[in-house]
PDB file of N, CA, C, O and CB in Angstrom:
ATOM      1  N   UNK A   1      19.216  44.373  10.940  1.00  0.00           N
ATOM      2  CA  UNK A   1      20.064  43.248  10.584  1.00  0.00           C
ATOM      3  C   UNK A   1      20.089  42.198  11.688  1.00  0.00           C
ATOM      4  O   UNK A   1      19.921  40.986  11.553  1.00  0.00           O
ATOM      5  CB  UNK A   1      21.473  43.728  10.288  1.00  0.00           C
ATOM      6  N   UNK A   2      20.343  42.921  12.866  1.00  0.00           N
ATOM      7  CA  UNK A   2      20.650  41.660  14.033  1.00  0.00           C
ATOM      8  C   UNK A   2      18.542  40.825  14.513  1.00  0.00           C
ATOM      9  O   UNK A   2      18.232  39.888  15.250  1.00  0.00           O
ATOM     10  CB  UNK A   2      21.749  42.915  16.135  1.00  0.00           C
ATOM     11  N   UNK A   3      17.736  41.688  13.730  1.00  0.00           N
ATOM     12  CA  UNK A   3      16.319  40.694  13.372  1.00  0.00           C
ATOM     13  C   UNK A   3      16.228  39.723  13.168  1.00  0.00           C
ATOM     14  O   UNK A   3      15.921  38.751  13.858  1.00  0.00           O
ATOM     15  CB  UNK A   3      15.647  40.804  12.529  1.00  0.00           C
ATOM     16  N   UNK A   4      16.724  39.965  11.274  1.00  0.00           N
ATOM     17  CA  UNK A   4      17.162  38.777  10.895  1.00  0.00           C
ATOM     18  C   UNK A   4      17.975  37.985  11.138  1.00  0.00           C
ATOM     19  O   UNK A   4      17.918  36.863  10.636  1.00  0.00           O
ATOM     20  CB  UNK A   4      17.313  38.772  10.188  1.00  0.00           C
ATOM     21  N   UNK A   5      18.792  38.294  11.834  1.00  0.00           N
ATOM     22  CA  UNK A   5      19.463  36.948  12.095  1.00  0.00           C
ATOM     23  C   UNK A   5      19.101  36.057  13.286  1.00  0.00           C
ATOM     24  O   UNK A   5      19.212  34.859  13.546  1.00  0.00           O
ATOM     25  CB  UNK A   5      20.839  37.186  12.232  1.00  0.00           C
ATOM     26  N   UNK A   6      18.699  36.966  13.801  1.00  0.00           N
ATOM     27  CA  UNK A   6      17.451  36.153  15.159  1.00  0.00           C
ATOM     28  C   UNK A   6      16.347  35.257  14.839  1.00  0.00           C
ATOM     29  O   UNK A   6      15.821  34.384  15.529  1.00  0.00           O
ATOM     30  CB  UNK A   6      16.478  37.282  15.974  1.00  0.00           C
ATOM     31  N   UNK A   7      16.108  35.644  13.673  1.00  0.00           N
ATOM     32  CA  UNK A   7      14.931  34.672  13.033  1.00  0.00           C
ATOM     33  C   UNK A   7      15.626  33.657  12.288  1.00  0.00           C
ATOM     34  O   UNK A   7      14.860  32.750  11.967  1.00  0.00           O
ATOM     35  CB  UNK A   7      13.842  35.439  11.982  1.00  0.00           C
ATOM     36  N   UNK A   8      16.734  33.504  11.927  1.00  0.00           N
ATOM     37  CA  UNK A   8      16.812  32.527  10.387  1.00  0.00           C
ATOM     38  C   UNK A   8      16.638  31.185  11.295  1.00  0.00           C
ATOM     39  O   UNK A   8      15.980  30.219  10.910  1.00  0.00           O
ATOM     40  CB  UNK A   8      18.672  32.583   9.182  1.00  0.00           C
ATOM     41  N   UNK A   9      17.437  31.256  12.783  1.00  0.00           N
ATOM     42  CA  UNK A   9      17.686  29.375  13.416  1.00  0.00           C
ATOM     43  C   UNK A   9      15.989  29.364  13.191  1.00  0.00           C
ATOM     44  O   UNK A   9      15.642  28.570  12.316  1.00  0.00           O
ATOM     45  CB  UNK A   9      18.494  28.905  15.759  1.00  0.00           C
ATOM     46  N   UNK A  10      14.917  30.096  13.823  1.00  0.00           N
ATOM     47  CA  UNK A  10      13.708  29.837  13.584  1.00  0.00           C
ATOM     48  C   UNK A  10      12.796  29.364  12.274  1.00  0.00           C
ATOM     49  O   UNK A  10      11.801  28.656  12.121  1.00  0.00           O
ATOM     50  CB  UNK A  10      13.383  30.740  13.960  1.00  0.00           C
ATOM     51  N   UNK A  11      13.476  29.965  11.608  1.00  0.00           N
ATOM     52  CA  UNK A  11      12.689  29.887   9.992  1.00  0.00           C
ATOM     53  C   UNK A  11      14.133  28.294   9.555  1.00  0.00           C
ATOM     54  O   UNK A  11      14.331  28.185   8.345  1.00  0.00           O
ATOM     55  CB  UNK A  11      12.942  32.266   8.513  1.00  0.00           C
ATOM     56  N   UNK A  12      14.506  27.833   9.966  1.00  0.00           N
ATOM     57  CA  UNK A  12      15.146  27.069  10.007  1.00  0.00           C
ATOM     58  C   UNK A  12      14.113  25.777  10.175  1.00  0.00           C
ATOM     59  O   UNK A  12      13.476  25.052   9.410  1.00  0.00           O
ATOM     60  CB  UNK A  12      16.112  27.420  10.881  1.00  0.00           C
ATOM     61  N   UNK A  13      14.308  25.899  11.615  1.00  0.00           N
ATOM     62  CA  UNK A  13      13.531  24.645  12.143  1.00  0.00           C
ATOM     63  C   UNK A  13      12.254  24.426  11.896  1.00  0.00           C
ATOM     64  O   UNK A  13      11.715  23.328  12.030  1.00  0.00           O
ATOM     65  CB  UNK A  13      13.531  24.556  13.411  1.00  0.00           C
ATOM     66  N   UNK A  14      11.645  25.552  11.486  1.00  0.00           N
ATOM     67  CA  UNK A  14      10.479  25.825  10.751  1.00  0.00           C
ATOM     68  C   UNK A  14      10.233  24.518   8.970  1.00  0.00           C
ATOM     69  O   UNK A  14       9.343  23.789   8.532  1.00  0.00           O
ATOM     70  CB  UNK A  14      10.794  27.789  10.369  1.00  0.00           C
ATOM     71  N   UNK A  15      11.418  24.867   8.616  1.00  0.00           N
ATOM     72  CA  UNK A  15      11.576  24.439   7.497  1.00  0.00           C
ATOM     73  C   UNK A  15      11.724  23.189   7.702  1.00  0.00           C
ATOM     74  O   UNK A  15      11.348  22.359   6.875  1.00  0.00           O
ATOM     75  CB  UNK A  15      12.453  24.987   6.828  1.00  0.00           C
ATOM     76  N   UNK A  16      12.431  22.795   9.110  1.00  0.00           N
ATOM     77  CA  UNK A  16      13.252  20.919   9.024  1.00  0.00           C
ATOM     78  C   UNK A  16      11.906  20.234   9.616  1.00  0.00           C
ATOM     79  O   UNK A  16      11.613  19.069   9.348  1.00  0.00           O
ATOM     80  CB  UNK A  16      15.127  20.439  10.454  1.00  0.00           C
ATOM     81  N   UNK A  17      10.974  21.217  10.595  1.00  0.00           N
ATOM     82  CA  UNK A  17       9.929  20.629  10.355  1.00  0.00           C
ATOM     83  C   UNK A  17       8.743  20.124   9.188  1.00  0.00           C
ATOM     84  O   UNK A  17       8.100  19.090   9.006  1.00  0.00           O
ATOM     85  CB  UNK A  17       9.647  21.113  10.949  1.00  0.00           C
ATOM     86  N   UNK A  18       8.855  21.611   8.443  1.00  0.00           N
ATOM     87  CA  UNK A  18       7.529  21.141   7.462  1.00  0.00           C
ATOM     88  C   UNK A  18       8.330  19.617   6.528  1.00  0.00           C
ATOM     89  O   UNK A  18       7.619  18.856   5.872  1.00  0.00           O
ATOM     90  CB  UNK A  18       6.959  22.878   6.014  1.00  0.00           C
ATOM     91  N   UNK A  19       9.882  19.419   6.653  1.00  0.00           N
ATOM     92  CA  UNK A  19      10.011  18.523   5.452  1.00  0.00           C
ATOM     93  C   UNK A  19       9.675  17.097   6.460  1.00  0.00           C
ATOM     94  O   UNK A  19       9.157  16.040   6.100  1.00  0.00           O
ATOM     95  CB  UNK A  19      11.789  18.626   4.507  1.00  0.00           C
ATOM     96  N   UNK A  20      10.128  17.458   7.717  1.00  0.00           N
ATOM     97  CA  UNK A  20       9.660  15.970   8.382  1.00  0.00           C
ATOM     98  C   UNK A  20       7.779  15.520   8.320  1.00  0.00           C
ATOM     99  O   UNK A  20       7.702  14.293   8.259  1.00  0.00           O
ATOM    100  CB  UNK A  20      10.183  16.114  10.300  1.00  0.00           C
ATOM    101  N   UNK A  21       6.947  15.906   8.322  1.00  0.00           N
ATOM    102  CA  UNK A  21       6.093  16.519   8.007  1.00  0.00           C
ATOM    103  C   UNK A  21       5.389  15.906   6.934  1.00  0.00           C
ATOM    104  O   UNK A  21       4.375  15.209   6.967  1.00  0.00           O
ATOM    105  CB  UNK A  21       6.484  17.603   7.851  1.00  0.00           C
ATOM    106  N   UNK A  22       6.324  16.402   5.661  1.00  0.00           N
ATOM    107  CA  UNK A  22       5.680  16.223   4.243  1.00  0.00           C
ATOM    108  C   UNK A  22       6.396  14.345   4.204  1.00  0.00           C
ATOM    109  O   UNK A  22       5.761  13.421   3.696  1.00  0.00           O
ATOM    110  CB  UNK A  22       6.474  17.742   2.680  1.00  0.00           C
ATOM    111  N   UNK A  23       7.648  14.196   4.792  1.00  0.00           N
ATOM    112  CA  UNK A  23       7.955  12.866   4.212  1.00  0.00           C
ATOM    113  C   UNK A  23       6.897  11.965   5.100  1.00  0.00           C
ATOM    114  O   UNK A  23       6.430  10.991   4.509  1.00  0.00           O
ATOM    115  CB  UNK A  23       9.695  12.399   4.384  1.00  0.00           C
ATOM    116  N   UNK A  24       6.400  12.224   6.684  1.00  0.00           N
ATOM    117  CA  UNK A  24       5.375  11.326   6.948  1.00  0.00           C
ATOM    118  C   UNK A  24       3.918  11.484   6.278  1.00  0.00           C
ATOM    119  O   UNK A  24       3.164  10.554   6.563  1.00  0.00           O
ATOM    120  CB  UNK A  24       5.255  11.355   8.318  1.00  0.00           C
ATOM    121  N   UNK A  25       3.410  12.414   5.497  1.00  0.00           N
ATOM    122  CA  UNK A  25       2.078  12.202   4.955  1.00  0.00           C
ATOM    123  C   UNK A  25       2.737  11.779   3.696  1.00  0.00           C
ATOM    124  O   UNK A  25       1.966  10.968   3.182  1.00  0.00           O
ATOM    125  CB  UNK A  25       0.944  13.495   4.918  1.00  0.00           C
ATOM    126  N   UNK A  26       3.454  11.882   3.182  1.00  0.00           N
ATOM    127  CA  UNK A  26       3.614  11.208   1.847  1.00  0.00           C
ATOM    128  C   UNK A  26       4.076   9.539   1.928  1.00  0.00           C
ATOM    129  O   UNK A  26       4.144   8.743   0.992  1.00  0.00           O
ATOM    130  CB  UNK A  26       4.786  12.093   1.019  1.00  0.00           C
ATOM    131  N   UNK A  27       4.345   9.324   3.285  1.00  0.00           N
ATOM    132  CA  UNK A  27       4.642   7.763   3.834  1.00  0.00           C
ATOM    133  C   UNK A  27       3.155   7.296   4.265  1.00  0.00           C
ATOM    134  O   UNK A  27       2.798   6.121   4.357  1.00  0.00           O
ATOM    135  CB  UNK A  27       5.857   7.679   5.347  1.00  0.00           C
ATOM    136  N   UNK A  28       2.590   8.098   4.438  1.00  0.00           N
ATOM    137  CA  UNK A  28       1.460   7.166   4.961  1.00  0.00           C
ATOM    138  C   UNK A  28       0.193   7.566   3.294  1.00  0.00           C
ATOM    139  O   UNK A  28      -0.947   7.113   3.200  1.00  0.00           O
ATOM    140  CB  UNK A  28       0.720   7.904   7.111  1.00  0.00           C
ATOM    141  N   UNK A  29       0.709   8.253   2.501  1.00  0.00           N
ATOM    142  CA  UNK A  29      -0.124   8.463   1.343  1.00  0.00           C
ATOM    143  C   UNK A  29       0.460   6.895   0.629  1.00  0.00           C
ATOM    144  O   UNK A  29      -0.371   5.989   0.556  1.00  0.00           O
ATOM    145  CB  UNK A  29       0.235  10.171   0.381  1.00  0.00           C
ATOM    146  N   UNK A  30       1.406   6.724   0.295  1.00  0.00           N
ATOM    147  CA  UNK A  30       2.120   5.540   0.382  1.00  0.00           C
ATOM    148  C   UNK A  30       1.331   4.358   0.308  1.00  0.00           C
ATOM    149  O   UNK A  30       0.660   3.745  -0.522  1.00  0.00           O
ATOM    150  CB  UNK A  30       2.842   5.516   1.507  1.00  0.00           C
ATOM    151  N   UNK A  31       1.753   4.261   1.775  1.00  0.00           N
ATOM    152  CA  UNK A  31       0.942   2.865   2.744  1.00  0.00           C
ATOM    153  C   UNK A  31      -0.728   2.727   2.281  1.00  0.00           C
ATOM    154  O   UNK A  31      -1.281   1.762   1.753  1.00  0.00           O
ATOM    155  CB  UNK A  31       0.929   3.309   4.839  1.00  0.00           C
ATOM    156  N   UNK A  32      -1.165   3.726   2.581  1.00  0.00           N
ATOM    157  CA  UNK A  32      -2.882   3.620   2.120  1.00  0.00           C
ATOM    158  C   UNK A  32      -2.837   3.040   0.446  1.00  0.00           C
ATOM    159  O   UNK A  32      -3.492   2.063   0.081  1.00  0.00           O
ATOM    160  CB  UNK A  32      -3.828   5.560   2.180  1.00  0.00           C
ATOM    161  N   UNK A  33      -2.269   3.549  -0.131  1.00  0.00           N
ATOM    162  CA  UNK A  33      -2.105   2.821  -1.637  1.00  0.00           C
ATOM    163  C   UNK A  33      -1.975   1.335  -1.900  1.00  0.00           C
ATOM    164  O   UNK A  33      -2.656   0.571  -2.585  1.00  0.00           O
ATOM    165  CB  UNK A  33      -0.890   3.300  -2.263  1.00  0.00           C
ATOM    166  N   UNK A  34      -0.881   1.150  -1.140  1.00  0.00           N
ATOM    167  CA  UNK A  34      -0.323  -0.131  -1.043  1.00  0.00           C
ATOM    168  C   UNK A  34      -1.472  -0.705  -0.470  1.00  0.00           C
ATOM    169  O   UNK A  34      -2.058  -1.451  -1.255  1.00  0.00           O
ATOM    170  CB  UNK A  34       1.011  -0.297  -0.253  1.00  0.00           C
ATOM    171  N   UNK A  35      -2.059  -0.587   0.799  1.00  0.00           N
ATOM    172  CA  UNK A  35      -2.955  -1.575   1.603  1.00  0.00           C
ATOM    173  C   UNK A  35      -4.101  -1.299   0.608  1.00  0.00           C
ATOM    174  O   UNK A  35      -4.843  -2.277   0.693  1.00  0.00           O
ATOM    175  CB  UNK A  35      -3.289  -1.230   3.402  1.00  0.00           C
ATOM    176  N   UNK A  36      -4.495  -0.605  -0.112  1.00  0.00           N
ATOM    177  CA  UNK A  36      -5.801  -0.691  -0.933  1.00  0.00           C
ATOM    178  C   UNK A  36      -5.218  -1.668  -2.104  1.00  0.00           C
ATOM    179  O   UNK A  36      -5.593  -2.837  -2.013  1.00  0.00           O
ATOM    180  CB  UNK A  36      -6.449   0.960  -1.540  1.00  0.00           C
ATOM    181  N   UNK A  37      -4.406  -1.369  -3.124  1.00  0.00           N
ATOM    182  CA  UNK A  37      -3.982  -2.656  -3.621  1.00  0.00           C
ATOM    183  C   UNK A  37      -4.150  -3.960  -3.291  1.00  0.00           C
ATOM    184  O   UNK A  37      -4.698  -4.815  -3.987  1.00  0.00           O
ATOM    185  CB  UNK A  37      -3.025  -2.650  -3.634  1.00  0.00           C
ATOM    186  N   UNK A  38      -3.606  -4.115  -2.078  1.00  0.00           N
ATOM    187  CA  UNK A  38      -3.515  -5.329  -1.229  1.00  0.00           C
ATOM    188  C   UNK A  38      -5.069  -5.889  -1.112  1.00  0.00           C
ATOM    189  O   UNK A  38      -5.519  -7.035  -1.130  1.00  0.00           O
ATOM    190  CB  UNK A  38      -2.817  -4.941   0.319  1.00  0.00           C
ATOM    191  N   UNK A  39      -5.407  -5.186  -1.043  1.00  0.00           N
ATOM    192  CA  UNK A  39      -7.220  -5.141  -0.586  1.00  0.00           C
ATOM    193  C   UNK A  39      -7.916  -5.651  -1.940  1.00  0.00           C
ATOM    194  O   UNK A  39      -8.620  -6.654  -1.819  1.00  0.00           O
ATOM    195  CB  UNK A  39      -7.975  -3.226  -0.152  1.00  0.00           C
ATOM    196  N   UNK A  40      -7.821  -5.180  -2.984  1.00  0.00           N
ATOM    197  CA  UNK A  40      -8.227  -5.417  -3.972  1.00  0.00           C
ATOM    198  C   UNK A  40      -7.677  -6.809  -4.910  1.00  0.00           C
ATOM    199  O   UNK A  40      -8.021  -7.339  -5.966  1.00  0.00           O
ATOM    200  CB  UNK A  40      -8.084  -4.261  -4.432  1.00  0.00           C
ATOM    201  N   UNK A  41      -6.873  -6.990  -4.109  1.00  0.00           N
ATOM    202  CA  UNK A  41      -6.026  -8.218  -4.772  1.00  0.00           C
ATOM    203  C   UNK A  41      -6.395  -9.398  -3.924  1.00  0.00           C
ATOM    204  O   UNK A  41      -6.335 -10.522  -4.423  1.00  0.00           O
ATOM    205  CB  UNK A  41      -4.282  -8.002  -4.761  1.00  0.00           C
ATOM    206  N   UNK A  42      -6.891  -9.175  -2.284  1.00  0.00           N
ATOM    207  CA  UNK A  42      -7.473 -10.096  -1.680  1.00  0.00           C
ATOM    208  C   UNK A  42      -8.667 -10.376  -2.279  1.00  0.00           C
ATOM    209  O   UNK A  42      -9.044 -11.536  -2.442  1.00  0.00           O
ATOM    210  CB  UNK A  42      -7.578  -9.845  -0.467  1.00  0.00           C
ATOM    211  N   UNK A  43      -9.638  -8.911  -2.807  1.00  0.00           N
ATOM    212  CA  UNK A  43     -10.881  -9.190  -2.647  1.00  0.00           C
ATOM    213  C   UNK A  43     -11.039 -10.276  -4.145  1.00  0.00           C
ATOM    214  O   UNK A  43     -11.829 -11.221  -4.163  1.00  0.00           O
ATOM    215  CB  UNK A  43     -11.847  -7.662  -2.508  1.00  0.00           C
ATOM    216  N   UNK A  44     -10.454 -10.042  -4.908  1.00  0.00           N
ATOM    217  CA  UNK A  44     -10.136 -10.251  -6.184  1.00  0.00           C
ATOM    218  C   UNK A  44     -10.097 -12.076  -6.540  1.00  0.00           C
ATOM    219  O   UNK A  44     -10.720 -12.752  -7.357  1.00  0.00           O
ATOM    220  CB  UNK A  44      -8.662  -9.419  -6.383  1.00  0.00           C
ATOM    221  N   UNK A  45      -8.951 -12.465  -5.394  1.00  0.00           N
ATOM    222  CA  UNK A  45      -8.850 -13.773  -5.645  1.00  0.00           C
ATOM    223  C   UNK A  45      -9.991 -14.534  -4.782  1.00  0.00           C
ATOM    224  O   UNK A  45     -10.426 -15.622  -5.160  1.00  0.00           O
ATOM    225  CB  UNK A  45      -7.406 -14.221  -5.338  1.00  0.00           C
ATOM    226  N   UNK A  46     -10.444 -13.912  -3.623  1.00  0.00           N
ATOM    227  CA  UNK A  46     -11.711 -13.818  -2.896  1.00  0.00           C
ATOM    228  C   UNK A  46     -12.829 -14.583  -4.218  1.00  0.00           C
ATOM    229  O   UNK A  46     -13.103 -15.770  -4.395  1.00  0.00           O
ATOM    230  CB  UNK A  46     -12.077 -11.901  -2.394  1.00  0.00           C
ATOM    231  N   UNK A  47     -13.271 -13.374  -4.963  1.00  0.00           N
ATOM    232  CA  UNK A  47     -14.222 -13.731  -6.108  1.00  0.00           C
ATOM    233  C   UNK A  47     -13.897 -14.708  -7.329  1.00  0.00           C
ATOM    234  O   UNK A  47     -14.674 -15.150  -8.175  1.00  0.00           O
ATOM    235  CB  UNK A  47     -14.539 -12.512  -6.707  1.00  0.00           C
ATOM    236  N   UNK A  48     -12.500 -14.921  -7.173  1.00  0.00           N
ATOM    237  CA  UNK A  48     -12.443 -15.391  -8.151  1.00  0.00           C
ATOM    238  C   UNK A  48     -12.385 -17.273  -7.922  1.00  0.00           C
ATOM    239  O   UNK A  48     -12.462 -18.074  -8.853  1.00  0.00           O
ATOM    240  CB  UNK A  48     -11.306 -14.599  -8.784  1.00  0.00           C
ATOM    241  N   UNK A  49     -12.248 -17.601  -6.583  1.00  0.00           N
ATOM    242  CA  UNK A  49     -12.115 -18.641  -5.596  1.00  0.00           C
ATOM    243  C   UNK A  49     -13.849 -19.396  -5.065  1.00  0.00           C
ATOM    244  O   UNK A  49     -14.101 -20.514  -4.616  1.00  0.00           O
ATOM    245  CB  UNK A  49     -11.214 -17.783  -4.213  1.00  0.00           C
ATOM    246  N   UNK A  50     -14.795 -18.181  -5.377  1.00  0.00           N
ATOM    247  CA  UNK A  50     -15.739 -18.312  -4.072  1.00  0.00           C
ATOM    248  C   UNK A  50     -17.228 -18.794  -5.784  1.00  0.00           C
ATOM    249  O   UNK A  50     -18.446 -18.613  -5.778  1.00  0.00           O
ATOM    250  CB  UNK A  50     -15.967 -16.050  -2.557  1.00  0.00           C
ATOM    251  N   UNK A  51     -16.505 -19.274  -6.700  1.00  0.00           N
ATOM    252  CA  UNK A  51     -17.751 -19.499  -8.429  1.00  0.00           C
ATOM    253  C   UNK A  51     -18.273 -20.893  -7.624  1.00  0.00           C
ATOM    254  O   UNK A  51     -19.453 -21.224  -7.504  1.00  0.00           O
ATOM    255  CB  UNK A  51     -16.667 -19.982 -10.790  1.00  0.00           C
ATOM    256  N   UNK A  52     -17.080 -21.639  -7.094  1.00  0.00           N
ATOM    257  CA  UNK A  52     -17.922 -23.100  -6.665  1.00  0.00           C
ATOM    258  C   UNK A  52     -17.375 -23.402  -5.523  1.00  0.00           C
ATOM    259  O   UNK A  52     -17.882 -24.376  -4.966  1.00  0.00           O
ATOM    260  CB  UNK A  52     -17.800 -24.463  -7.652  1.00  0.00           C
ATOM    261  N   UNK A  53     -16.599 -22.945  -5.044  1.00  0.00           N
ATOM    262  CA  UNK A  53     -15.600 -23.691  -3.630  1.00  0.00           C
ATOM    263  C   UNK A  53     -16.512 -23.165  -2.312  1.00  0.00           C
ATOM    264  O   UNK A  53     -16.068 -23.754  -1.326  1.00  0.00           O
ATOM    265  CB  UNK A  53     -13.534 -22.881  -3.449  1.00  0.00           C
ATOM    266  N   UNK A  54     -17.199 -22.613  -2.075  1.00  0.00           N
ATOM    267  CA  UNK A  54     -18.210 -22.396  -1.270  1.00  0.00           C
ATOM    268  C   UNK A  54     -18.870 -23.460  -0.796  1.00  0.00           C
ATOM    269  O   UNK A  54     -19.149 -23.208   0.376  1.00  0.00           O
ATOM    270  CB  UNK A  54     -18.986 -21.667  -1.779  1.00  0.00           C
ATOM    271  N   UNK A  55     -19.286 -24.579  -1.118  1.00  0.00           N
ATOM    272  CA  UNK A  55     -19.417 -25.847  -1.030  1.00  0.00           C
ATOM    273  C   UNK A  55     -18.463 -26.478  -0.154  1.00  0.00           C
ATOM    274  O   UNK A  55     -18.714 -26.698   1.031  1.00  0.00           O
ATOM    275  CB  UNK A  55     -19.392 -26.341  -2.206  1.00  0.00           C
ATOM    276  N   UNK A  56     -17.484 -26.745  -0.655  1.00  0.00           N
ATOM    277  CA  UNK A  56     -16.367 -27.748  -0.885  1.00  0.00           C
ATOM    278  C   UNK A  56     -15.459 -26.995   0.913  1.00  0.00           C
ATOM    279  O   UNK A  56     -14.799 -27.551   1.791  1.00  0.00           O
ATOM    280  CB  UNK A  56     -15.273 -27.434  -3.008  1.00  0.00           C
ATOM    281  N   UNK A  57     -15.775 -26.009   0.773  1.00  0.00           N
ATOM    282  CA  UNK A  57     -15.028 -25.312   2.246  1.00  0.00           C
ATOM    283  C   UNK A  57     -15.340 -25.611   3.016  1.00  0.00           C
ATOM    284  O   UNK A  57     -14.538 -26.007   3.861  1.00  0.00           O
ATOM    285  CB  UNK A  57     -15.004 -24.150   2.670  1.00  0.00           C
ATOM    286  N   UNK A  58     -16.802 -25.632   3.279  1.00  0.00           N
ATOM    287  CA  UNK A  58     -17.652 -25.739   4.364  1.00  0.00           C
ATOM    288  C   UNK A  58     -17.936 -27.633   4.710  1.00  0.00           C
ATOM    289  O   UNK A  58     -18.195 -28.043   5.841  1.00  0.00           O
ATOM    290  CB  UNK A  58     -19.158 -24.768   3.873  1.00  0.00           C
ATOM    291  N   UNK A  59     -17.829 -28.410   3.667  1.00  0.00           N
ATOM    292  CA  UNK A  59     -17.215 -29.321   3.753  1.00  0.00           C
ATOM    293  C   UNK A  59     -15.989 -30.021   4.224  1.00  0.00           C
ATOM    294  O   UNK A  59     -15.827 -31.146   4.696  1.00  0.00           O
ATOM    295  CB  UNK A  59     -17.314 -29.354   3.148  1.00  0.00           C
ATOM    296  N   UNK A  60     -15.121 -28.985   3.951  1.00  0.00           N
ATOM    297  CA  UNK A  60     -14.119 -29.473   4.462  1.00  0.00           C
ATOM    298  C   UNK A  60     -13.162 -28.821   6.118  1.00  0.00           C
ATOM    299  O   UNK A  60     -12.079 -28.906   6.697  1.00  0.00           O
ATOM    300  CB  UNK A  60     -13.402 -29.421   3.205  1.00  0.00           C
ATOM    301  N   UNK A  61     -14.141 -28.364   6.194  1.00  0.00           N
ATOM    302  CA  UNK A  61     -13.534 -27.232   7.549  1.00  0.00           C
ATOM    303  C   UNK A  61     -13.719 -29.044   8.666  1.00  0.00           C
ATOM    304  O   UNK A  61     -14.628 -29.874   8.701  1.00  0.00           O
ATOM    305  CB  UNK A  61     -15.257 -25.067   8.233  1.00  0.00           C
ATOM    306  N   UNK A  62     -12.286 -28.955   9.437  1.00  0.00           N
ATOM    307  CA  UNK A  62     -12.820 -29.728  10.920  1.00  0.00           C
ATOM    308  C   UNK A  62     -14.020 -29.394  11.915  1.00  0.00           C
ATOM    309  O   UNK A  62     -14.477 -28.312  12.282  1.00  0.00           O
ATOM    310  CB  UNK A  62     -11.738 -29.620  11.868  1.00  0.00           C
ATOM    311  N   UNK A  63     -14.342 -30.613  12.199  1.00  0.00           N
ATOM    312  CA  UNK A  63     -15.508 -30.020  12.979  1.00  0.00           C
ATOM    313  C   UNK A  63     -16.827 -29.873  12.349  1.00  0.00           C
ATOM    314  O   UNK A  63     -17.651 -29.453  13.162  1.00  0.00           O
ATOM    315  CB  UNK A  63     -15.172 -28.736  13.406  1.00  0.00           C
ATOM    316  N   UNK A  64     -17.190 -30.028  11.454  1.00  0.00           N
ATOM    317  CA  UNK A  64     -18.149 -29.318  10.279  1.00  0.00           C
ATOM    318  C   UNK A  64     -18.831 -30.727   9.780  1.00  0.00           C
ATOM    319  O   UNK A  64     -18.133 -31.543   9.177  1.00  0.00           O
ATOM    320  CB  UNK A  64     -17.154 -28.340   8.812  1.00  0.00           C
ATOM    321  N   UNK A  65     -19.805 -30.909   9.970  1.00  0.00           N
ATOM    322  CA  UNK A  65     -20.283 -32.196   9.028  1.00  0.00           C
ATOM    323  C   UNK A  65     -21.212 -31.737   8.135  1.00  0.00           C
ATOM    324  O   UNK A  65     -22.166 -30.963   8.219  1.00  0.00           O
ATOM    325  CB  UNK A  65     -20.973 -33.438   9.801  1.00  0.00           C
ATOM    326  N   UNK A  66     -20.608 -32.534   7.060  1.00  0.00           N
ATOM    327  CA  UNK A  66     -21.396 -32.055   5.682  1.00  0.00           C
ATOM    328  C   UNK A  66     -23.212 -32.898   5.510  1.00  0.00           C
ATOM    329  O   UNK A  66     -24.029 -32.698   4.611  1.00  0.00           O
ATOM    330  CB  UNK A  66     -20.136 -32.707   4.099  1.00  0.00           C
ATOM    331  N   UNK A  67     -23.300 -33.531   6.339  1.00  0.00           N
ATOM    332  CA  UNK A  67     -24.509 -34.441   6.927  1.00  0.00           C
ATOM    333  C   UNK A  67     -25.436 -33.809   7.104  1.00  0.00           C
ATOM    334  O   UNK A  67     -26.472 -33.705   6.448  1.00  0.00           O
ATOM    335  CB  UNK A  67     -24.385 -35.106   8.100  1.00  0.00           C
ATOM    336  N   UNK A  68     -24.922 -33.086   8.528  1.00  0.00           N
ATOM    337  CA  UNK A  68     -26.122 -32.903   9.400  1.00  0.00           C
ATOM    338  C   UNK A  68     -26.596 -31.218   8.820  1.00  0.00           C
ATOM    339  O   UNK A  68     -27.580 -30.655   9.299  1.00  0.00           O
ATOM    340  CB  UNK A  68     -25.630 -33.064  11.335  1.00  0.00           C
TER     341      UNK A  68
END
């Protein structure tokens, strides 16, 4: 009896670890979602921006002559 009770603070902290643990990989499972979204929504308006303005950018950047 006096075993177990020597073990439970252990199997305790055991436990408050694995949940700290599970809430940071499930925070950063999260985040990777989100930033791939993000990613796809850049790349997205990216392609959807770049049919004729490819021109017109490089034109218009300072510094840049559309001339030479």
């Amino acid at each position: 009896m006096t075993t177990l009770v020597a073990v439970i603070p252990s199997v305790g902290v055991l436990f408050l670890f694995w949940l700290a643990l599970r809430a940071i990989l499930q925070a950063d499972r999260r985040e990777r979602v989100a930033q791939a979204r993000l990613d796809a929504a850049e790349d997205a308006a990216v392609a959807d921006g770049a049919t004729g303005a490819a021109s017109d950018d490089a034109a218009s950047e300072p510094g840049s002559s559309a001339l030479s």
